[in-house]
C-alpha positions as CSV (number, residue, x, y, z in Angstrom):
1,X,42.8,145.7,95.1
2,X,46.0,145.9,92.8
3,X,48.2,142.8,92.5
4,X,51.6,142.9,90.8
5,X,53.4,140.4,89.3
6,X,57.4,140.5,89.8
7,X,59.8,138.3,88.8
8,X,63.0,138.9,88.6
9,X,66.8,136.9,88.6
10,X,66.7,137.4,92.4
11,X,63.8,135.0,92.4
12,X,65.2,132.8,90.1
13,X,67.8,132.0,92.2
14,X,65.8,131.0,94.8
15,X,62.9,129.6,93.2
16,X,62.2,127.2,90.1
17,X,62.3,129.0,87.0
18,X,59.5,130.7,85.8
19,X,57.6,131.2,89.0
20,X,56.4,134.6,89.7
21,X,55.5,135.9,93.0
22,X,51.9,137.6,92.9
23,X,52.3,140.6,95.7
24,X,49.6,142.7,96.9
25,X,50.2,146.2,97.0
26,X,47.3,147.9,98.1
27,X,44.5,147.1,100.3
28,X,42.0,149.9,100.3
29,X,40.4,149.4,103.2
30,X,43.5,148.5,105.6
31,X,44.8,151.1,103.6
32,X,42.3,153.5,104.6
33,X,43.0,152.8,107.9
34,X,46.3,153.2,108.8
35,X,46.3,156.4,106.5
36,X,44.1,157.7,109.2
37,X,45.8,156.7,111.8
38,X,49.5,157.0,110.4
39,X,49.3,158.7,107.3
40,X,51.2,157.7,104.3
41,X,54.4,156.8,106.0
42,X,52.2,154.2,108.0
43,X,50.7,153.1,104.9
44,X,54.1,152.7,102.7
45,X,55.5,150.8,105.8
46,X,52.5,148.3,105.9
47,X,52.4,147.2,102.4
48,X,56.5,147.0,102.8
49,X,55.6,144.1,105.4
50,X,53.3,142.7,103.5
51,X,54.8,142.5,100.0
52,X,57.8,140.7,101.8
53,X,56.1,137.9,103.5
54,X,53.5,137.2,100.2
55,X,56.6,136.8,98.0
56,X,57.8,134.8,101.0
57,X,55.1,132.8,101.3
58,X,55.3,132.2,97.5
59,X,58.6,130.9,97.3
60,X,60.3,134.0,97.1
61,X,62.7,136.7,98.3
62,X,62.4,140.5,97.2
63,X,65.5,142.5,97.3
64,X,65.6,146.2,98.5
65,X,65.9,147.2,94.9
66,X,62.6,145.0,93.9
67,X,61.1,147.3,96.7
68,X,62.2,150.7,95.9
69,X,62.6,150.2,91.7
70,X,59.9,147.9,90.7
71,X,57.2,148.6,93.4
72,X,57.5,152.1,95.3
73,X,59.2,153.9,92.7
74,X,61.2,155.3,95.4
75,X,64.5,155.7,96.7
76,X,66.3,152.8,98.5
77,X,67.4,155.6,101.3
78,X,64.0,155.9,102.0
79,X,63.3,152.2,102.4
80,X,66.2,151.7,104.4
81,X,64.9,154.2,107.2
82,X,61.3,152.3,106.7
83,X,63.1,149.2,107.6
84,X,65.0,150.8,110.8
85,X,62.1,152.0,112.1
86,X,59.9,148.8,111.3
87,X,63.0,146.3,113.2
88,X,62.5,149.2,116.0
89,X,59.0,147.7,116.8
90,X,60.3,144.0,116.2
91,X,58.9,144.2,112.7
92,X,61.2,142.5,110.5
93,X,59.9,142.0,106.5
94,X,61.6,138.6,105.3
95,X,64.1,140.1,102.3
96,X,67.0,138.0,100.6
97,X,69.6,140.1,102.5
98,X,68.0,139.3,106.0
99,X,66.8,136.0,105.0
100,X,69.8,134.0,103.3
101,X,71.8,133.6,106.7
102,X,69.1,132.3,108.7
103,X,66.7,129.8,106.4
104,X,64.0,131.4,104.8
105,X,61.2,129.8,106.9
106,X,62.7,130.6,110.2
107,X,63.3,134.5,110.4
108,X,59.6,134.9,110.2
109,X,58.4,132.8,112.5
110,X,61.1,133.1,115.2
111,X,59.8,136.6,114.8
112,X,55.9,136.2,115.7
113,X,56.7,133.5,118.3
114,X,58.8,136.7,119.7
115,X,56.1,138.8,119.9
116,X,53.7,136.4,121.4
117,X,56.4,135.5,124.0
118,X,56.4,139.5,124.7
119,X,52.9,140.1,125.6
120,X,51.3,140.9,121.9
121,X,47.8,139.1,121.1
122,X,47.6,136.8,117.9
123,X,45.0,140.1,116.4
124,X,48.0,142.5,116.9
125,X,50.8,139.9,115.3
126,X,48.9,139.3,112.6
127,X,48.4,142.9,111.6
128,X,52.3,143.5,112.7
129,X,53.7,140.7,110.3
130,X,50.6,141.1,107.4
131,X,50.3,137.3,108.0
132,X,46.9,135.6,109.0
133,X,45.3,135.1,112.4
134,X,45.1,131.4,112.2
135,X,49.0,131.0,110.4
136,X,50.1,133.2,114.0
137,X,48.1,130.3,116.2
138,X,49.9,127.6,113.8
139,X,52.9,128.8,114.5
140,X,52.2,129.6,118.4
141,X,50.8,126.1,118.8
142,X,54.0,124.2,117.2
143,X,55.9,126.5,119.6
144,X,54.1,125.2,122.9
145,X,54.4,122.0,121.9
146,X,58.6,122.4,121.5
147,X,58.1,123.6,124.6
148,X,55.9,120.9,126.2
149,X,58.4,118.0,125.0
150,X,61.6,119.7,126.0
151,X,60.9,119.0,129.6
152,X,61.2,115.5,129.3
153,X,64.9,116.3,128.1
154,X,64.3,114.7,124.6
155,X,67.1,115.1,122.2
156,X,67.3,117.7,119.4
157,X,66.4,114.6,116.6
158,X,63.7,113.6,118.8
159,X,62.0,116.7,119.4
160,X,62.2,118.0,115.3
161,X,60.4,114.4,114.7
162,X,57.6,114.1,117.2
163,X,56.9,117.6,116.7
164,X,57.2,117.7,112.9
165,X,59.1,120.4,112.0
166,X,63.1,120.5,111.2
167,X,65.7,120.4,113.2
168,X,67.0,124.1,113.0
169,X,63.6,125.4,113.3
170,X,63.0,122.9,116.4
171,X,66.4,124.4,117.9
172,X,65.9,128.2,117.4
173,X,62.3,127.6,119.3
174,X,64.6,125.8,122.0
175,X,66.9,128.9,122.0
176,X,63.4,131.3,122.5
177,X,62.6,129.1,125.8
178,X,64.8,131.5,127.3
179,X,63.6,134.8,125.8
180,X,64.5,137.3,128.2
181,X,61.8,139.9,127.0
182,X,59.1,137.3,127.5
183,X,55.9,138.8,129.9
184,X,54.9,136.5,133.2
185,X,51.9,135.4,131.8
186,X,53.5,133.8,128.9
187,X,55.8,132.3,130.9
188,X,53.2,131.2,133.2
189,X,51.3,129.8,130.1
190,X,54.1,127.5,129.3
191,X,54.5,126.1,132.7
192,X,57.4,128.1,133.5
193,X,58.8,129.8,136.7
194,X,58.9,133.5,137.3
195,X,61.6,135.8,137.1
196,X,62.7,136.3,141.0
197,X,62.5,139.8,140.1
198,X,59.4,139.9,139.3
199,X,58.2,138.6,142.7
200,X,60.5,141.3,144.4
201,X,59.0,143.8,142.7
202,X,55.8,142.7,143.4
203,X,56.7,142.1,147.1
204,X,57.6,146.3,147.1
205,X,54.7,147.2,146.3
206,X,51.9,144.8,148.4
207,X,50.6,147.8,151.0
């Protein structure tokens, strides 16, 4: 396993001065893997993800020229059709140009409460987002429990303190109560109603 150090003045902007973000940029076996699988495209896009969220994690944001200058000795073209084709599968790697409009903590985890709300398994969202099984659960978890307290119509103040997490972050989990990609059986598992269409189109096809 090789682990870089970068620092650069896009951290320090965001972060106290002096700290360094320690990224890991390969993982032999995973690696392996996905090389089989994907080949080295797969692989590059992979530790793209996960270099993203361990500097984010760390308390900081990489820059697409961090990516392509000081890590894949690559072009940023390249990375830029990386990125298309990661957002394509809802993959979205936390960097300081998609991060600084929405609050570093949120993109990320509006993102995996996404996926869970769209049918994927913790296993799968961990390996989609290079962040642990049990952080995907923690996250899920505070979700569902946004979700439990907004039926009893509790304010936005409210809610952010009984559930302990800020206000933004309690209101963009609000916003995902009505995800209109979410499956049935997620919407089932937070007590809510199916989509009449979905009993229609169920309805067609009972013999």
């Amino acid at each position: 396993m090789l682990r870089l150090l970068c620092s650069s003045p896009t951290f320090r902007t965001r972060v106290p001065s002096g700290v360094r973000s320690a990224t890991t940029l390969e993982d032999l076996n995973e690696d392996l893997r996905l090389r089989k699988t994907g080949g080295v495209l797969a692989v590059r896009r992979h530790r793209l993800t996960r270099v993203c969220h361990e500097a984010l994690q760390q308390g900081g944001l990489l820059t697409l020229e961090d990516l392509a200058y000081r890590l894949f000795n690559c072009g940023q073209r390249t990375l830029c059709r990386d990125l298309q084709a990661l957002r394509k599968e809802h993959i979205e790697p936390p960097l300081r140009s998609t991060i600084k409009d929405m609050g570093r903590t949120l993109s990320h985890r509006r993102l995996i409460v996404e996926q869970w709300l769209g049918g994927k398994e913790y296993s799968e969202i961990a390996r989609a987002t290079s962040h642990s099984i049990p952080s995907v659960q923690n996250y899920v978890d505070k979700f569902k429990r946004v979700a439990l307290l907004a039926k009893q119509k509790l304010d936005l103040e409210t809610l952010a303190f009984l559930t302990r997490l800020s206000k933004p972050l309690t209101e963009q989990y609000l916003q995902l109560l009505d995800y209109k990609h979410a499956a049935q059986h997620r919407r089932q598992e937070l007590g809510q109603p199916a989509k009449k269409n979905s009993h229609r189109s169920s309805a067609r096809t009972r013999p």
